[in-house]
C-alpha positions as CSV (number, residue, x, y, z in Angstrom):
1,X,-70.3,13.7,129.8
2,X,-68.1,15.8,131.0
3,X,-66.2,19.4,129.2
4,X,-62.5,18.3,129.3
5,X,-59.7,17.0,127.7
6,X,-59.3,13.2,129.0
7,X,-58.6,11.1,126.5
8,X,-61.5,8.9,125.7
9,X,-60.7,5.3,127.3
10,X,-61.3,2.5,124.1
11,X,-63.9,-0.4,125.2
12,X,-61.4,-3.4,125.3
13,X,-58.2,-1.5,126.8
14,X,-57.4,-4.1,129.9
15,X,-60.6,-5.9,129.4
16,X,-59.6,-8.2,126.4
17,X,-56.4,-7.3,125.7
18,X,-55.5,-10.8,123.8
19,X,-58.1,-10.1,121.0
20,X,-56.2,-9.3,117.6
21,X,-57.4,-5.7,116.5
22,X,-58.4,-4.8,113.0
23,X,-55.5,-2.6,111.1
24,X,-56.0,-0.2,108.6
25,X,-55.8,-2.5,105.5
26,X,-58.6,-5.3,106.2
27,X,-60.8,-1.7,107.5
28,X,-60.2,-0.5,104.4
29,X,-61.9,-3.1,103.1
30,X,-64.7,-4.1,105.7
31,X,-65.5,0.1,104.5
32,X,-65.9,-0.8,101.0
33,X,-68.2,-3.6,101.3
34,X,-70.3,-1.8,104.0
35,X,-70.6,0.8,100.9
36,X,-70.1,-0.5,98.1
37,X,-68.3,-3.8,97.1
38,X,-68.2,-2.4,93.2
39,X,-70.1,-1.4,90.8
40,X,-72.7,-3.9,90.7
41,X,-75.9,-1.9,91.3
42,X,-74.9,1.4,89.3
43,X,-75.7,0.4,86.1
44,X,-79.6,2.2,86.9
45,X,-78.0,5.1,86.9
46,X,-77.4,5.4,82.8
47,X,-80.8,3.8,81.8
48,X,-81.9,6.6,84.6
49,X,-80.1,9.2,83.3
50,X,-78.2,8.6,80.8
51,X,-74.3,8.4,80.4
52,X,-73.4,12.5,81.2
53,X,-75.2,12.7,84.5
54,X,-74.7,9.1,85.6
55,X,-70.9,10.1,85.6
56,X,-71.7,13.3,86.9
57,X,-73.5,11.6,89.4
58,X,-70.6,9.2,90.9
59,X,-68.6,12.1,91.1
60,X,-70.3,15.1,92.7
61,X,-72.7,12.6,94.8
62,X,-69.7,11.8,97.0
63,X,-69.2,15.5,97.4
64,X,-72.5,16.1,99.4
65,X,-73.3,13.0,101.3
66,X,-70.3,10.6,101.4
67,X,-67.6,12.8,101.9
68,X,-69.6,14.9,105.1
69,X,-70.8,11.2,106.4
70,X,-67.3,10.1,106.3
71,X,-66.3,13.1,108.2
72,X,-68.9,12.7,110.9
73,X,-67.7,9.3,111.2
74,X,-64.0,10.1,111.2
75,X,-64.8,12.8,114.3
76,X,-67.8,11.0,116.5
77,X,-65.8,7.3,115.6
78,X,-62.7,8.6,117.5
79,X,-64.5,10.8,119.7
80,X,-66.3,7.6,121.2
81,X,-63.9,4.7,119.9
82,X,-66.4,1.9,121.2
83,X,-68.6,-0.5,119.1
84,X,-71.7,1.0,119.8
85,X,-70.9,3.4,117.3
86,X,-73.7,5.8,116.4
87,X,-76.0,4.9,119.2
88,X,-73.2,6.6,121.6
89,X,-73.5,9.5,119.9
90,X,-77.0,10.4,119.9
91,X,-77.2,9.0,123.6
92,X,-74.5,11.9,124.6
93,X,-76.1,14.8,122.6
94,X,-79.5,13.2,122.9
95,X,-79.8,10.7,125.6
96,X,-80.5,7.0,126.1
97,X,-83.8,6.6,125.0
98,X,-83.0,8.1,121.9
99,X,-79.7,6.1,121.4
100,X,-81.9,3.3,121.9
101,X,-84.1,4.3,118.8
102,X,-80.9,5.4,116.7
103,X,-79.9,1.8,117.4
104,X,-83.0,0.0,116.7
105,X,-83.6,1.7,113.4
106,X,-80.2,1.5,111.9
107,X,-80.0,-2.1,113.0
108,X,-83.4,-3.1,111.4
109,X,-82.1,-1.1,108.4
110,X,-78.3,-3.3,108.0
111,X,-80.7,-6.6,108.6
112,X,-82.9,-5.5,105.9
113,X,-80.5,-4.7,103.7
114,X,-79.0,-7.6,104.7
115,X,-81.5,-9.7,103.2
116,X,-80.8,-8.9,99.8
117,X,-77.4,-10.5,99.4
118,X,-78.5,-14.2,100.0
119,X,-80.9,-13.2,97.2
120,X,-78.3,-11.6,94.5
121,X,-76.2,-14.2,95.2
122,X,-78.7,-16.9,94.0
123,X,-79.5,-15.1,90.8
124,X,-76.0,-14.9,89.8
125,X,-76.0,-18.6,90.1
126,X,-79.4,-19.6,88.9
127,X,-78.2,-19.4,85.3
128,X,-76.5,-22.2,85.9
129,X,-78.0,-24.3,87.9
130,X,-81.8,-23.5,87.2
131,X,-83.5,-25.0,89.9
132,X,-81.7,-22.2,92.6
133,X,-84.9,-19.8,90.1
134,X,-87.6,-20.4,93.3
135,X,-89.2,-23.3,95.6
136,X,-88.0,-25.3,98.0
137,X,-84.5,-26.0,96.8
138,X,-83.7,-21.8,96.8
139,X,-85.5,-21.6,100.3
140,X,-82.4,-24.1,101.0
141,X,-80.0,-22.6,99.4
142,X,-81.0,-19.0,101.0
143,X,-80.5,-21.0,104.5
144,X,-77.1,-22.8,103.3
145,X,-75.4,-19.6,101.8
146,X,-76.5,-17.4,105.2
147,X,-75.2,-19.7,107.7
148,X,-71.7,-20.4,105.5
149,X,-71.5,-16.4,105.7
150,X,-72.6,-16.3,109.3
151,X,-70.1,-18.8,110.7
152,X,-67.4,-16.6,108.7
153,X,-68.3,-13.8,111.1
154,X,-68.3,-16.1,113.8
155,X,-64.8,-16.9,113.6
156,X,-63.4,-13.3,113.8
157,X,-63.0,-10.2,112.1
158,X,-59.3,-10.9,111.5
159,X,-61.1,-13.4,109.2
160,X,-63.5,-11.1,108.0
161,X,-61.2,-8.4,107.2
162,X,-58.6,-10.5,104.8
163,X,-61.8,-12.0,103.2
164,X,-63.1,-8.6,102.3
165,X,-59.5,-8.2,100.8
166,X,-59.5,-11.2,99.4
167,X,-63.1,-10.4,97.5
168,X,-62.2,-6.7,96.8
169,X,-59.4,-7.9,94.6
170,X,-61.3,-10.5,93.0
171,X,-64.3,-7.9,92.6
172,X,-62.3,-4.9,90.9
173,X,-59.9,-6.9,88.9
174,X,-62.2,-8.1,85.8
175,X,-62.8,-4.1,85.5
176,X,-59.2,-3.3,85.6
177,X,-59.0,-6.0,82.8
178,X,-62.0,-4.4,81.2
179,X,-60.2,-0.9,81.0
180,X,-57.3,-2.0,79.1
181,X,-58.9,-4.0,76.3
182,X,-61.3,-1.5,75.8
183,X,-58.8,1.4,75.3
184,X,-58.7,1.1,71.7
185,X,-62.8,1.0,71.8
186,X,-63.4,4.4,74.1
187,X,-65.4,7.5,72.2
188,X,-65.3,10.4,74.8
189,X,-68.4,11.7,72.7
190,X,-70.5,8.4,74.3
191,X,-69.8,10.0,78.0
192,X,-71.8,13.6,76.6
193,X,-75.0,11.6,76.1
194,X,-77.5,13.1,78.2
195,X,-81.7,14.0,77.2
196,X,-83.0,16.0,80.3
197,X,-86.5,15.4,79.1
198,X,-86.6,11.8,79.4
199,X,-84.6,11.6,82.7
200,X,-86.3,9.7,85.9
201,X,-85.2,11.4,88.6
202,X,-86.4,9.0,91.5
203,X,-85.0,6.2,90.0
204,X,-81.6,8.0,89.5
205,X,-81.0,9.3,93.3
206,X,-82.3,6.5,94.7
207,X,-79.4,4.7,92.8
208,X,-76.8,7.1,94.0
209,X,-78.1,7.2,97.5
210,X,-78.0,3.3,97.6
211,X,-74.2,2.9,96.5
212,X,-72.8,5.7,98.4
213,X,-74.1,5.3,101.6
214,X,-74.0,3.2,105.4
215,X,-70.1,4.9,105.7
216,X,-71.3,5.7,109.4
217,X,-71.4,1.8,109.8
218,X,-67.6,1.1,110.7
219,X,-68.2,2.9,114.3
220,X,-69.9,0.2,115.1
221,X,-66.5,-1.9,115.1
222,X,-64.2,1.5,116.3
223,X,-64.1,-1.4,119.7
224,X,-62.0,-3.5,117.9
225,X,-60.1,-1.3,115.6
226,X,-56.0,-1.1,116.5
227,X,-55.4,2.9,117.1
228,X,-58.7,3.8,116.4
229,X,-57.8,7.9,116.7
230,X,-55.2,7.3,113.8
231,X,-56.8,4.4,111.7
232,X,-60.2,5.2,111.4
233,X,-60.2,8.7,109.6
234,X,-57.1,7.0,107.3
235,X,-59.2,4.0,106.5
236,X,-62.6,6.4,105.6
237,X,-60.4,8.8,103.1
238,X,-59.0,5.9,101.1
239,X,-62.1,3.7,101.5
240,X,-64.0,7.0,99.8
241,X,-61.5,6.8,97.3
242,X,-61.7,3.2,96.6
243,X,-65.0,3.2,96.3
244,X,-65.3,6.2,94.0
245,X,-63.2,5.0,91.9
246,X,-64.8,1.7,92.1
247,X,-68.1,3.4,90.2
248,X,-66.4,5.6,88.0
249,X,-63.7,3.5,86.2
250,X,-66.8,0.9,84.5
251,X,-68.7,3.4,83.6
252,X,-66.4,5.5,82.0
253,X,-65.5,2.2,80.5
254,X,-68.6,0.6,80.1
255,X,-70.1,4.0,78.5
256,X,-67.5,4.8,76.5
257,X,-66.4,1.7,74.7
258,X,-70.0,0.2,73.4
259,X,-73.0,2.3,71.5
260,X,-75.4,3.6,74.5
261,X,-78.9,1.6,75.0
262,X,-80.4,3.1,77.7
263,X,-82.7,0.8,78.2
264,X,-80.5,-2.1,78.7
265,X,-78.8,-0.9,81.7
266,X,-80.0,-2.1,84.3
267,X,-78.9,-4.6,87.2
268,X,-76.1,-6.8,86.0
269,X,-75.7,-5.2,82.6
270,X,-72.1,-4.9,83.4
271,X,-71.6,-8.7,82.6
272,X,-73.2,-8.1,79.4
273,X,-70.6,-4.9,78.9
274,X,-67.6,-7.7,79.5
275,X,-69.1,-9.9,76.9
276,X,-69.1,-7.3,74.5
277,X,-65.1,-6.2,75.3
278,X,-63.4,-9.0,76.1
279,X,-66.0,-12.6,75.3
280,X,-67.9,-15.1,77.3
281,X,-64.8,-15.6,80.0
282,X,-64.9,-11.8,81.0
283,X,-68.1,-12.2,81.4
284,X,-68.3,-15.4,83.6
285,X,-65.4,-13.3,85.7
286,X,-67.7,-10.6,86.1
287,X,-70.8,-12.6,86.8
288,X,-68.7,-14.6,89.3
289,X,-67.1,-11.4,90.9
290,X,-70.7,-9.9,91.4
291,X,-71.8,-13.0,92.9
292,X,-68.9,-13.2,95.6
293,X,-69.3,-9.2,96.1
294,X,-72.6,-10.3,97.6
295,X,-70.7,-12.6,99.8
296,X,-68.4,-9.6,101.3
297,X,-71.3,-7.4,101.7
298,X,-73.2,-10.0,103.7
299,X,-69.7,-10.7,106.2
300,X,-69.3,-6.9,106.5
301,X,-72.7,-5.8,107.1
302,X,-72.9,-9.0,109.8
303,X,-70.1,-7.5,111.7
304,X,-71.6,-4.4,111.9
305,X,-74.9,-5.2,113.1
306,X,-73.5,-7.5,115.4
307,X,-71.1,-5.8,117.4
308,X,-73.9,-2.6,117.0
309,X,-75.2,-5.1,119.5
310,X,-72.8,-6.2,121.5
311,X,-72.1,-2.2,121.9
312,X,-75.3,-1.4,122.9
313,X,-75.6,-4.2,125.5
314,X,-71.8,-2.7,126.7
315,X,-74.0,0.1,127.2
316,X,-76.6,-1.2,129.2
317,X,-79.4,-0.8,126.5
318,X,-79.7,-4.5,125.8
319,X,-79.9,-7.6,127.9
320,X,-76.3,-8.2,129.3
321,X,-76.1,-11.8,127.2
322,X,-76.0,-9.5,124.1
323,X,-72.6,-9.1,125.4
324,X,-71.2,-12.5,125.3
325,X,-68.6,-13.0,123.1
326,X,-67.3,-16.3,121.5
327,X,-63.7,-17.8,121.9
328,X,-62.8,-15.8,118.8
329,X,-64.6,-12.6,120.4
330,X,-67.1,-12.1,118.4
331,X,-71.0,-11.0,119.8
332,X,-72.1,-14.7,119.4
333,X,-75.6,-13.5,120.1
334,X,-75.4,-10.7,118.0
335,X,-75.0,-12.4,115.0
336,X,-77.5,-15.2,115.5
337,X,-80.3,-11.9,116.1
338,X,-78.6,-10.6,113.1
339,X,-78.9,-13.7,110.9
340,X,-82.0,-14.3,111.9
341,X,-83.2,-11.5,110.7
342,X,-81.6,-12.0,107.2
343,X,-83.9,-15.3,107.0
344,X,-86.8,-13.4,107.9
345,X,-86.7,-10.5,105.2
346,X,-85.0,-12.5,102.5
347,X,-88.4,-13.2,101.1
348,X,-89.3,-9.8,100.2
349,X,-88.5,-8.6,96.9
350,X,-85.6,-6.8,96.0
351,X,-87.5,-3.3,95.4
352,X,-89.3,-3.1,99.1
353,X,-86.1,-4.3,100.6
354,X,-83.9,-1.4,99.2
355,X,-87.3,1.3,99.7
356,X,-87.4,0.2,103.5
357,X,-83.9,0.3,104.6
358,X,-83.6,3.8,103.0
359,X,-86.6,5.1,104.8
360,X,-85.2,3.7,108.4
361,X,-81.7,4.6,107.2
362,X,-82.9,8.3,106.5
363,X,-84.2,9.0,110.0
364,X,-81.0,7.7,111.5
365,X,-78.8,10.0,109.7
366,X,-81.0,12.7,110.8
367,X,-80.5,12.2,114.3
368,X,-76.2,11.7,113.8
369,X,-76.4,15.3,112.1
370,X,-78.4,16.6,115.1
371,X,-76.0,14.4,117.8
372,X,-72.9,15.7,115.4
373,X,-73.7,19.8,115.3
374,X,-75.2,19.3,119.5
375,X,-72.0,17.6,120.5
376,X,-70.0,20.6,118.7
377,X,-71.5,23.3,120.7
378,X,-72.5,21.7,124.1
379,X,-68.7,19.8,124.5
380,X,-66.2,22.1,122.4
381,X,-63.4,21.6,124.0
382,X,-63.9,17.4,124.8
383,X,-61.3,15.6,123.1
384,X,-61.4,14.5,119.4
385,X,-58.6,12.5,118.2
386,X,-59.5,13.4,114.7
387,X,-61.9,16.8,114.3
388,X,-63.4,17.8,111.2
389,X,-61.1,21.3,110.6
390,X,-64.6,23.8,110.3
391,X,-66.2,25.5,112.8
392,X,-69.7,25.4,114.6
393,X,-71.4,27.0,111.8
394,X,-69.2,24.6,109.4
395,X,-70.7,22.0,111.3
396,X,-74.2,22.8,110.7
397,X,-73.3,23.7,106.7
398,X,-71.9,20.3,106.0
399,X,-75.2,19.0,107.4
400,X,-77.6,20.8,105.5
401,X,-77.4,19.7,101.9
402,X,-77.0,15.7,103.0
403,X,-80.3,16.5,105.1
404,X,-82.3,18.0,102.0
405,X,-81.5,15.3,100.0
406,X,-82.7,12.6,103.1
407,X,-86.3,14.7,102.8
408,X,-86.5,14.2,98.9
409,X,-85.5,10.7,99.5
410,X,-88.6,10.0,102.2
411,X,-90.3,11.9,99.6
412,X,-90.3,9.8,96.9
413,X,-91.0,6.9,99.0
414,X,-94.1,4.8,98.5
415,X,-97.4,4.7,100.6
416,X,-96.6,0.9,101.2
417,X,-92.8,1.5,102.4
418,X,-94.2,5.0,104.7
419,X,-96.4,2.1,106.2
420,X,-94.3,-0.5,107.4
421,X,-91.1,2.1,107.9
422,X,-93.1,3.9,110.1
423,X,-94.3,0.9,111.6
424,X,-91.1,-0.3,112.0
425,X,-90.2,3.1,114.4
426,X,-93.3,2.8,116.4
427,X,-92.1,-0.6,117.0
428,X,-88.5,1.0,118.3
429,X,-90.4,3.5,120.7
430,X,-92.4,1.0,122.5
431,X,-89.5,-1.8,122.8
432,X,-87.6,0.7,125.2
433,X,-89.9,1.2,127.5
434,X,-90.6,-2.2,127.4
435,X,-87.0,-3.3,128.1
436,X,-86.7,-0.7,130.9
437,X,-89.8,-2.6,132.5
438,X,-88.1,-6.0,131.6
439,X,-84.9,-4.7,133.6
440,X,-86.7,-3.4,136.3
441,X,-88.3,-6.8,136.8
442,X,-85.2,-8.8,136.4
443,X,-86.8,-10.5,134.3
444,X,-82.8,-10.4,132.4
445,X,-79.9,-8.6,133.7
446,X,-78.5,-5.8,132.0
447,X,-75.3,-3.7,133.2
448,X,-72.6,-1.3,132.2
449,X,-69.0,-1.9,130.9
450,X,-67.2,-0.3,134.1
451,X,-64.3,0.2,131.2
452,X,-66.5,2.6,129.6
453,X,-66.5,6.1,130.9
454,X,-70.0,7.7,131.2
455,X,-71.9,9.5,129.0
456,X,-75.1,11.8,129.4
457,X,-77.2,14.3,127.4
458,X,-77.1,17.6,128.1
């Protein structure tokens, strides 16, 4: 890498000029359902912690990890506007072989997590239709639902984008509707609640950390964004406040309109919230916008890990057929890795997916703040589009409280999940090397996107 000002040259300038690049509305979106995708999952928080910190929570959370990983991600995303995203960043300030592991870990982690959404989806439904509850017929459904998603992500993220729109509306709407019957309901005093003694601290930052996280995930797709040195840092600061705002408004109505049971709060209590406000049809609008949430979650974390992918075969990293693309140019192979994986992990249950993908999640973060501070003082002066307006030591601030929190979040991590997460990394080390031997073999071809300018640790 070299100490100048060159403008960074965009993977896709003069090589596929005809594909149709994301703007900043559909990003905004694809943002939010990497994230987020509502407040479905928040509702731990008040049996946790009760309503005081759970608010407390959504909003100062943001403050010290979304806000700094946003940041990151504004700066490196522009910095290197290709879709290998994060794996080019640690290969500059690190090198390859750790790029490689950046890229193996968070990929296992978005397949993982992945998993889940097949599954949610299923139990929003099985009230209905019974027989979705386990055995063969949900084994078929889990199959049916992932490949409808998957060919969604096939056909473009043009698609993809105006779907997450689409299901962002649908998602936040019933709470809109929520807020203004409730209005007349609302007791401030509800929102004070808060008994320090009884509070469960693991269960409570694990929630936060679970719904405000993954906002490094869009540089994966910087490739295919339109302007990415303009739209990327304007999509992150009103995706971070869509998506704060998409926690805070139902529980500040959801707390403050109904008498405070702790111990019913829990995953999809919100639909029992809407019942209590508005009657049975809020509630089958919630219940039905929780279930197609699931579905936008799945179509954005696809495109993710997919063109993560694609990027790291652009890179030479991967075998070069990772780099095909489809006649709607999308990583075909990508995505049949990626939804492969989804079948694979979708039979674990919901607790072990959300404790693994953390763990793998974690170590990755750890190594973007390391890239992110080396970067800043070994290539000063190389051009950033969008730069994060501190300093070195600013740099190395804004990473310190996001990294204590990633060691109390390993910390309260099982024996089980330490196991197979570590595992899981062991498994990253030995696959380069493996690869490299694989290359050197020719046992598969792998090569370099001339369009793409070089990059090396130093």
């Amino acid at each position: 890498m070299e100490s100048s000002d060159a403008e960074y040259i965009a993977l896709g300038e003069g090589s596929t000029p005809l594909l149709k690049k994301v703007s900043i509305i559909p990003l905004i979106f694809l943002i939010f359902y990497e994230v987020s995708g509502g407040p479905f999952g928040v509702e731990d928080s008040v049996r946790a912690a009760g309503p005081l910190l759970a608010l407390l929570g959504f909003l100062v959370f943001p403050f010290i990890w979304s806000v700094p990983e946003a940041l990151i991600t504004a700066e490196m995303g522009t910095m290197f506007p290709e879709n290998g995203g994060y794996v080019v960043w640690v290969s500059s300030a690190l090198g390859p072989y750790w790029g490689f592991q950046q890229g193996w870990m968070k990929w296992l982690s978005g397949v993982i997590d992945n998993a889940l959404y097949p599954v949610l989806f299923l139990d929003y439904l099985k009230s209905a239709i019974p027989a979705l509850g386990g055995g063969f017929p949900r084994i078929i459904a889990v199959l049916v639902v992932t490949l409808a998603l998957t060919y969604i992500n096939y056909r473009g993220l043009t698609i993809v984008g105006w779907a997450a729109i689409l299901l962002g509306i649908f998602s936040l709407l019933p709470f809109m509707v929520m807020g203004i019957i409730a209005i007349p309901r609302i007791k401030p005093t509800r929102w004070l609640m808060v008994d320090l003694n009884k509070v469960n601290w693991g269960l409570y930052l694990n929630t936060l950390f679970w719904n405000l996280n993954y906002w490094d995930s869009v540089s994966t797709l910087a490739g295919e964004v339109d302007d990415p040195g303009k739209t990327l840092p304007r999509a992150l600061f009103y995706a971070v406040i869509l998506v704060v705002f998409g926690y805070l408004f139902p529980l500040l109505i959801g707390t403050g309109a109904i008498s405070v049971n702790g111990e019913l709060w829990s995953d999809g209590y919100f639909a029992e919230v809407a019942k209590l406000i508005g009657g049975i049809w809020l509630r089958s609008w919630v219940q039905a916008a929780a279930a197609l949430s699931n579905m936008g979650m799945f179509v954005a974390e696809m495109s993710s890990d997919s063109f993560q992918l694609l990027g790291m075969a652009e890179r030479g990293m991967l075998p070069q057929f990772f780099a095909k693309r489809s006649r709607y140019g999308t990583p075909l192979i990508g995505i049949l890795f990626s939804a492969s994986g989804v079948v694979l992990l979708s039979w674990l249950s919901f607790q072990e997916i959300v404790a693994a993908e953390n763990f793998l999640y974690c170590f990755g973060m750890l190594m973007e703040f390391v890239a992110f501070v080396k970067l800043r003082m070994k290539f000063p002066s190389l051009y950033r589009p969008y730069k994060v307006p501190v300093g070195t030591m600013g740099a190395i601030l804004m990473c310190v409280l996001p990294s204590l929190l990633i060691f109390v979040v390993l910390a309260l991590s099982s024996f089980k999940v330490f196991i197979i997460s570590i595992s899981a990394v062991m498994m990253g080390l030995i696959l380069q090397p493996c690869l490299k031997y694989m290359e050197k073999k020719t046992w598969f071809r792998f090569s370099v996107n001339p369009d793409l300018p070089d990059i090396c640790a130093s």
